[in-house]
C-alpha positions as CSV (number, residue, x, y, z in Angstrom):
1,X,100.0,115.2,68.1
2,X,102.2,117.0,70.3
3,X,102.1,116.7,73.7
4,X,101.1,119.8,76.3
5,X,103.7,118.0,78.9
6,X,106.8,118.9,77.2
7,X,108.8,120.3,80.2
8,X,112.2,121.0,79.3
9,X,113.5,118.8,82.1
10,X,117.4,119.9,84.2
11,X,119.7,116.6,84.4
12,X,120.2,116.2,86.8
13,X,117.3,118.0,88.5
14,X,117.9,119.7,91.8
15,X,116.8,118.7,95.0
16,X,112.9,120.8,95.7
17,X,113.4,124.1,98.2
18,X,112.5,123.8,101.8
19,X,109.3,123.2,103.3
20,X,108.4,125.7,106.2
21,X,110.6,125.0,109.2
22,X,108.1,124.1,111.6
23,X,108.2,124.3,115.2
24,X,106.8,120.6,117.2
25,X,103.7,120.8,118.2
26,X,103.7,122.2,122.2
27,X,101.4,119.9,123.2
28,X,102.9,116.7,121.3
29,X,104.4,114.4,123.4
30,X,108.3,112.9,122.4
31,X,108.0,110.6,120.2
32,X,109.3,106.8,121.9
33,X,110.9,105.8,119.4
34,X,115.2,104.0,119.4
35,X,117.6,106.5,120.4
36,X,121.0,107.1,118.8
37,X,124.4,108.8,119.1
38,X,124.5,112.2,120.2
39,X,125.2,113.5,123.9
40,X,122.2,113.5,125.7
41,X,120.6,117.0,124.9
42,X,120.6,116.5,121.0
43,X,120.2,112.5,120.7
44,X,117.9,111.9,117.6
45,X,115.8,109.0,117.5
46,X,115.0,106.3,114.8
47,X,111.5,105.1,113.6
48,X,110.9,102.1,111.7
49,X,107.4,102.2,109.7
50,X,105.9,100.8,106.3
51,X,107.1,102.7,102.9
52,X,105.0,105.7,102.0
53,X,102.0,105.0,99.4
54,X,101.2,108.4,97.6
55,X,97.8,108.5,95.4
56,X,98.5,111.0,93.7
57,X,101.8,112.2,92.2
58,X,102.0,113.8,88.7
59,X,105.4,113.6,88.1
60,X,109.0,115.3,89.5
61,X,112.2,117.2,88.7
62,X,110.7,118.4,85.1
63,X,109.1,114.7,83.9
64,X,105.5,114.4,83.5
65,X,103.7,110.8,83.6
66,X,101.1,112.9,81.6
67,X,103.6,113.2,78.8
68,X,103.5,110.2,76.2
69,X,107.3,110.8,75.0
70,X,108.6,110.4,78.6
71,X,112.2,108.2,78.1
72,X,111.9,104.9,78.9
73,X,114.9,105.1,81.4
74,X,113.7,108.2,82.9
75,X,110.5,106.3,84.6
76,X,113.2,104.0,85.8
77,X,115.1,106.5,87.7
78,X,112.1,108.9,88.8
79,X,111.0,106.2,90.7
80,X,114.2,105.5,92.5
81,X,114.5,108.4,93.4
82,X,111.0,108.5,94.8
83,X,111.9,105.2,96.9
84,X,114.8,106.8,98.6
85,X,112.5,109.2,99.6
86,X,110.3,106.4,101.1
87,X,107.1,105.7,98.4
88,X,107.3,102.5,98.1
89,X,103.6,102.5,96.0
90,X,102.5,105.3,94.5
91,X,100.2,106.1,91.6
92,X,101.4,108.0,88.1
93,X,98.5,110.7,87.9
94,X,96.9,111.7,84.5
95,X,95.5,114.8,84.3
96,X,93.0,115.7,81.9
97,X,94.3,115.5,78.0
98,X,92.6,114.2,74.9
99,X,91.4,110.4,74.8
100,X,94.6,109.4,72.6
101,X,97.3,112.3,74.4
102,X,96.2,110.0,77.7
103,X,96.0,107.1,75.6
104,X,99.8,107.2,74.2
105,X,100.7,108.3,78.1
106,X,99.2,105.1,79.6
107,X,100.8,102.9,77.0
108,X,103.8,104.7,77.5
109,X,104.1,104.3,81.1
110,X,103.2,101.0,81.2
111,X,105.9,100.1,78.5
112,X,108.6,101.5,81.3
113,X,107.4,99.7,84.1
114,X,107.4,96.9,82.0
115,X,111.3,96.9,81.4
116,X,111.8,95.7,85.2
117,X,109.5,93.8,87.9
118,X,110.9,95.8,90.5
119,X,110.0,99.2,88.8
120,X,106.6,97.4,88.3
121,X,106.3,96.5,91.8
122,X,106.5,100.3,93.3
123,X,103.2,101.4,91.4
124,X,99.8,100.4,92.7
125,X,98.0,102.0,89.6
126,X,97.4,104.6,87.8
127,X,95.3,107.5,88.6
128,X,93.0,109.2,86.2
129,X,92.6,113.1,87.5
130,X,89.6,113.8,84.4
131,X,88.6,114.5,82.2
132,X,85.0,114.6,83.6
133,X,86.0,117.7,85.7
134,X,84.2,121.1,86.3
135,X,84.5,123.0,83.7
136,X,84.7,126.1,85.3
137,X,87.3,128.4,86.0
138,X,88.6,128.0,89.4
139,X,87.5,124.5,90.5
140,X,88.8,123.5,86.8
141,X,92.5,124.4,88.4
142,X,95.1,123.8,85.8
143,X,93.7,121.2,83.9
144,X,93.3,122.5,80.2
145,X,89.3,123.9,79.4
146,X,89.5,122.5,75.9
147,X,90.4,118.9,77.2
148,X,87.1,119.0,79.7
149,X,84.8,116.6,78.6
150,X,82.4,113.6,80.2
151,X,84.0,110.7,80.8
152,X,81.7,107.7,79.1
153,X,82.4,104.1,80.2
154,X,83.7,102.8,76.6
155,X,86.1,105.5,76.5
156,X,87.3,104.8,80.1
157,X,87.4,101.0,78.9
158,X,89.3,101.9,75.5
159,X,91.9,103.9,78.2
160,X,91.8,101.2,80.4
161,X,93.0,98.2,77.9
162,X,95.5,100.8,76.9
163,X,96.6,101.0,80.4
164,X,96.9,97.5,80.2
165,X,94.2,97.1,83.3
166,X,96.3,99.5,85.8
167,X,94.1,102.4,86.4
168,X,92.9,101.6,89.8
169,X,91.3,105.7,90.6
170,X,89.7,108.2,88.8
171,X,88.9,111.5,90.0
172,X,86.0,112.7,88.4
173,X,83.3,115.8,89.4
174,X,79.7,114.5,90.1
175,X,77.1,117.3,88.6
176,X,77.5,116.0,84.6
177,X,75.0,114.3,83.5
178,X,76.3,111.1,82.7
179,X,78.4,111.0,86.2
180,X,76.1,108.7,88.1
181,X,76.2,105.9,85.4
182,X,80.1,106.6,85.0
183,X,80.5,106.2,88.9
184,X,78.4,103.1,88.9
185,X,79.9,101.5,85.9
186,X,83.6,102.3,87.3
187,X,82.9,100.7,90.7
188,X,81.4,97.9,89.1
189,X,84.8,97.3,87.3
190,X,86.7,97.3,90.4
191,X,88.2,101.3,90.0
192,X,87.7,103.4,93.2
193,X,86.1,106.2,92.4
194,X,87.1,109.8,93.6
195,X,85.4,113.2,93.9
196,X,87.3,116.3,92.8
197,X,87.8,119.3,90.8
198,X,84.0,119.8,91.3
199,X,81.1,122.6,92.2
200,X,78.5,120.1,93.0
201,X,76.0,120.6,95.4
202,X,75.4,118.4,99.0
203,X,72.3,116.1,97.1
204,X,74.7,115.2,94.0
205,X,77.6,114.4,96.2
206,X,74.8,112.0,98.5
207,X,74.0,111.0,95.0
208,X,77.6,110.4,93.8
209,X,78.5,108.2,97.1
210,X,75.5,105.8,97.0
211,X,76.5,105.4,93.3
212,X,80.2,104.3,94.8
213,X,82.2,107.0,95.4
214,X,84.3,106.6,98.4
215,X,87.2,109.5,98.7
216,X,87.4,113.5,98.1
217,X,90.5,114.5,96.1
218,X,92.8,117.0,97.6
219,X,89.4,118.3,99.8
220,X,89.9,122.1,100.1
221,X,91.9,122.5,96.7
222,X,90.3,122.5,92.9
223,X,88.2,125.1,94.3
224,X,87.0,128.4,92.9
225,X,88.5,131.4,95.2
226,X,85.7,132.2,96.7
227,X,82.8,130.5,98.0
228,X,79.2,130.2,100.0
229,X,79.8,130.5,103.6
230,X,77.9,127.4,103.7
231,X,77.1,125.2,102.0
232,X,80.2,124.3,99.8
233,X,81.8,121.4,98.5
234,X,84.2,121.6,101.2
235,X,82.0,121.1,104.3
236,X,79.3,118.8,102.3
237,X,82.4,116.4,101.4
238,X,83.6,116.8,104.7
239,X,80.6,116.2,106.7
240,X,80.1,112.8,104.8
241,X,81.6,110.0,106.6
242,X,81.2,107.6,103.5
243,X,83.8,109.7,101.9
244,X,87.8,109.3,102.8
245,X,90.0,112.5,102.0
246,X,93.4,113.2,100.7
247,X,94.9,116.1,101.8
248,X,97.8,118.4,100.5
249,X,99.7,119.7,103.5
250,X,101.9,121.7,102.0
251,X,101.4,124.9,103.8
252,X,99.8,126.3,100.7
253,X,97.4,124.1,99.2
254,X,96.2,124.3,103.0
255,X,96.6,126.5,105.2
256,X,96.9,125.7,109.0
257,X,93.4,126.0,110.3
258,X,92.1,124.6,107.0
259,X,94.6,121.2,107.5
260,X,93.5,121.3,111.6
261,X,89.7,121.5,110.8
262,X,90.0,118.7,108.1
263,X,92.2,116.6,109.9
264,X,89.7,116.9,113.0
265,X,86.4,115.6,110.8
266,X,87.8,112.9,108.6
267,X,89.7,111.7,111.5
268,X,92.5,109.3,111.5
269,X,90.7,106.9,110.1
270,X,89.5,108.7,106.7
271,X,92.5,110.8,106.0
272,X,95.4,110.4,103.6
273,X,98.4,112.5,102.9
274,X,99.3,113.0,99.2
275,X,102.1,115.0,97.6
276,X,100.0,116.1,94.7
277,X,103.8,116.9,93.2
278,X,104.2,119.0,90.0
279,X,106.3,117.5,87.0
280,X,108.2,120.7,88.2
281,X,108.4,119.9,91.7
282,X,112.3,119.9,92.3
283,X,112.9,122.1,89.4
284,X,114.4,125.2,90.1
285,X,112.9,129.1,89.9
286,X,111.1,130.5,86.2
287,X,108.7,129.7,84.0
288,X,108.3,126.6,82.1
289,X,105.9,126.5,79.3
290,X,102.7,128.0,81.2
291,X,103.6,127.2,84.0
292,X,105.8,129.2,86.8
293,X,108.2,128.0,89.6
294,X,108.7,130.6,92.2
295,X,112.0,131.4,94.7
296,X,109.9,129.6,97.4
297,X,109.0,126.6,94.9
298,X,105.5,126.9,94.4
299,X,104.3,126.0,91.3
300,X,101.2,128.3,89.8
301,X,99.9,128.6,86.0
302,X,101.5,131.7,84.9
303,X,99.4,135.1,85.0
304,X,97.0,133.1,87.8
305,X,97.0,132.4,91.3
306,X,95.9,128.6,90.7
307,X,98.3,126.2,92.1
308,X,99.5,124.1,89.2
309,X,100.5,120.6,91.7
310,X,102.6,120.7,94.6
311,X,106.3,120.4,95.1
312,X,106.2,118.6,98.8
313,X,107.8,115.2,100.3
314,X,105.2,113.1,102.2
315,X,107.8,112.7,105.0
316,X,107.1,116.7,104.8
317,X,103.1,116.6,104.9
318,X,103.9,113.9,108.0
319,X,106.0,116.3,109.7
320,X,103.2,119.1,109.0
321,X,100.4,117.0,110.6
322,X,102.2,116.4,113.4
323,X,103.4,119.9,114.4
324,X,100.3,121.7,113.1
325,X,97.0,119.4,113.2
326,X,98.5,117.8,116.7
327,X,98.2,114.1,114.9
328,X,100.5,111.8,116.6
329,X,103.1,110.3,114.8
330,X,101.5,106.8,114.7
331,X,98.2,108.2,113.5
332,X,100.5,110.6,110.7
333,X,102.3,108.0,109.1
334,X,98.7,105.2,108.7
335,X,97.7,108.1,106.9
336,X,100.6,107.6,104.0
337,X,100.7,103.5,104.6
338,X,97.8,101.9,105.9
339,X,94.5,104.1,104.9
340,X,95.5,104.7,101.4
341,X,96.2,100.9,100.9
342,X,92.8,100.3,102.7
343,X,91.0,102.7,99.7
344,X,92.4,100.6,97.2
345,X,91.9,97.6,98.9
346,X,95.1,96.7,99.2
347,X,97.5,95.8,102.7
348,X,101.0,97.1,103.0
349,X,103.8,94.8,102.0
350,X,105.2,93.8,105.9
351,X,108.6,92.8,104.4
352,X,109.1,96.5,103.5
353,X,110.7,99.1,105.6
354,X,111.4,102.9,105.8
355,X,114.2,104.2,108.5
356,X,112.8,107.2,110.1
357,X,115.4,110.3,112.0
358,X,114.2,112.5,114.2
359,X,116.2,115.5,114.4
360,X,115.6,116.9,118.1
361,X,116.9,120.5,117.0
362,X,114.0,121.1,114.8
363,X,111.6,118.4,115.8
364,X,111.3,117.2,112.3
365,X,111.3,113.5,111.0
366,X,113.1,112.7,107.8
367,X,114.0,109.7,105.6
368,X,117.2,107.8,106.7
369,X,116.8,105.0,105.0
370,X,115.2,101.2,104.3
371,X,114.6,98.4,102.4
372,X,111.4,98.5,99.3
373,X,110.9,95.4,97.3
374,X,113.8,93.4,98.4
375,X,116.2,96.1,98.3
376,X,118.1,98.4,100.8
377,X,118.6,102.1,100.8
378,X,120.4,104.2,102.7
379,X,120.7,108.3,102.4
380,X,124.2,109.8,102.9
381,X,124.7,111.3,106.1
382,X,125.4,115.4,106.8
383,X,125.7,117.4,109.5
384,X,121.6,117.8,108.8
385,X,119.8,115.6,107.3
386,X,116.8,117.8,106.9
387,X,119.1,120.5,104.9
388,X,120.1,117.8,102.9
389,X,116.5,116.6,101.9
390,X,115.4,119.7,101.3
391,X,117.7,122.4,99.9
392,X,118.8,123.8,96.8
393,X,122.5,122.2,97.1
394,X,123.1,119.9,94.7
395,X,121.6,116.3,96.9
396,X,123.6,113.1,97.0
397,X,122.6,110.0,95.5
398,X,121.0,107.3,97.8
399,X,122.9,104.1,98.4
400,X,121.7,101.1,97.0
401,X,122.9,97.8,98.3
């Protein structure tokens, strides 16, 4: 069967565009934090913290995890690259394809991370985004209409020994009929169960989280365009302490208000940042397949104004929470370390470090370097490290000792 995930990847892929240059927060303190070279008006400072966990990443620089003929070596280097970045966990996201497309995807995946224990070690599972997903247009997003379908527990248990027992999420919408048991059955297998993609209403989300639910997916995104002043899934979810919520701070996927609210009722206790990247995240402008990459690198199914993923760096959504929700930088970065390894039950590996550089010019952090599973990284050094992260120039390789 051939696979919808067929990208026509760039080797090497470019380096994504920018984020929007944002200003630091006025009221946000200086972070205390080593300071280094420099005269004193433009010193940067350093920040050590835990490597980045990201939930929910789809795949980069034109390579799906959805697409069961990904190269072997390919997985190999994706997540390299994605560790010089600073993920050291993260979890491949399947969206919603037929039982044996996601099948042959699973196995596939699994096969590459099998190659190396290192590769192995950077991925805390997979995550299932569907099938069981609204069906309607809008909160549907990209996700195909003719793959839609309930999720039954011995098909999730055929995709799971496929998997080879490493899908540890599934993102599923609560209002089919068969969602309850599902939810029930998938907690009692050890699989944290998310709410996404969904139009349900406030008494089948209360339903959904005493059944074992326990986090929102992307809250304020798989969303029709318009909706109810109130209520709608995005207040009901939000109002529900039981449930955590991963946010896209992109700039797009949330606006600033949107991300400020948010961020000020899950807290930062209940929120984590996810990149929600694109397989064409880094990829550079036009249209791939039915998909479309504009100059500004937003990713949208073509003829529609649905976002299709994200194309965003968590060091990015870090920077964003701190200059436009006010979260310190403390509280930013537990929300890409500590509180999605709490979800999955899980602690963050203490021998692991990520280099942080504050650039005092723009008041933006960025990845200098680190060490992930026994092994040290450093980025090359420019004039600005920001422009290097993040522009269309061709990026240098990370350093690997």
């Amino acid at each position: 069967m051939t696979s919808p995930f067929r990208l026509s990847p760039l080797n090497p892929p470019p380096p994504p565009p920018p984020s929007q240059n944002l200003p630091l927060h006025p009221d946000r303190p200086k972070p205390e934090s080593k300071e280094i070279g420099g005269d004193c008006e433009n010193r940067d400072r350093i920040h050590i913290t835990s490597p980045f966990w990201d939930l929910q990443l789809n795949g980069r620089w034109g390579w799906s995890f959805s697409d069961p003929e990904i190269p072997l070596d390919v997985v190999g280097r994706l997540i390299r690259r994605l560790a010089a970045r600073g993920v050291g966990k993260f979890c491949p996201t399947f969206i919603t394809a037929s039982s044996e497309i996601l099948a042959q995807a699973l196995e596939r995946l699994g096969e590459a991370l099998s190659l190396e224990s290192w590769l192995s070690d950077r991925v805390a599972g997979f995550h299932l985004e569907g099938p069981m997903i609204s069906p309607r247009d809008g909160y549907r997003g990209a996700h195909p209409l003719e793959a839609v379908r309930a999720l039954r527990l011995d098909e999730f248990d055929w995709l799971q020994e496929r998997a080879g027992g490493r899908i540890v999420l599934v993102t599923l919408a609560p209002e089919w009929p068969e969602a309850l048991e599902t939810i029930a059955g998938l907690k009692e297998r050890g699989v944290v169960v998310a709410l996404g993609h969904t139009a349900a209403d406030g008494e089948r989300i209360a339903q959904a989280v005493e059944a074992g639910a326990t986090l929102s997916t992307h809250l304020g995104n798989g969303l029709a365009a318009e909706l109810p002043r109130h209520p709608n899934p995005i207040w009901i979810q939000g109002a529900e302490d039981r449930l955590m919520a991963s946010l896209i701070a992109d700039g797009l996927h949330l606006d600033d208000a949107t991300l400020t609210c948010l961020w000020r009722i899950k807290g930062p206790e209940r929120t984590i940042l996810v990149s929600d990247d694109s397989p064409l995240a880094g990829c550079p402008p036009g249209q791939y397949g039915p998909w479309w990459v504009d100059e500004q690198g937003t990713v949208r199914v073509v003829g529609t104004s649905y976002l299709a993923g994200a194309n965003l760096d968590l060091i990015d959504a870090v920077n964003r929470l701190i200059n436009v929700a006010g979260a310190s930088l403390d509280q930013a970065l537990a929300c890409v370390t500590t509180n999605p390894a709490r979800l999955l039950g899980r602690t963050v590996d203490p021998g692991d470090y990520v280099e942080l550089e504050w650039d005092r010019t723009s008041g933006l952090w960025s990845v200098r370097g680190g060490e992930i599973g026994g092994r040290r990284f450093r980025n090359p050094a420019t004039p600005n490290r920001r422009d290097r992260m993040n522009s269309w120039r061709e990026e240098p390789e990370a350093i690997w000792d």
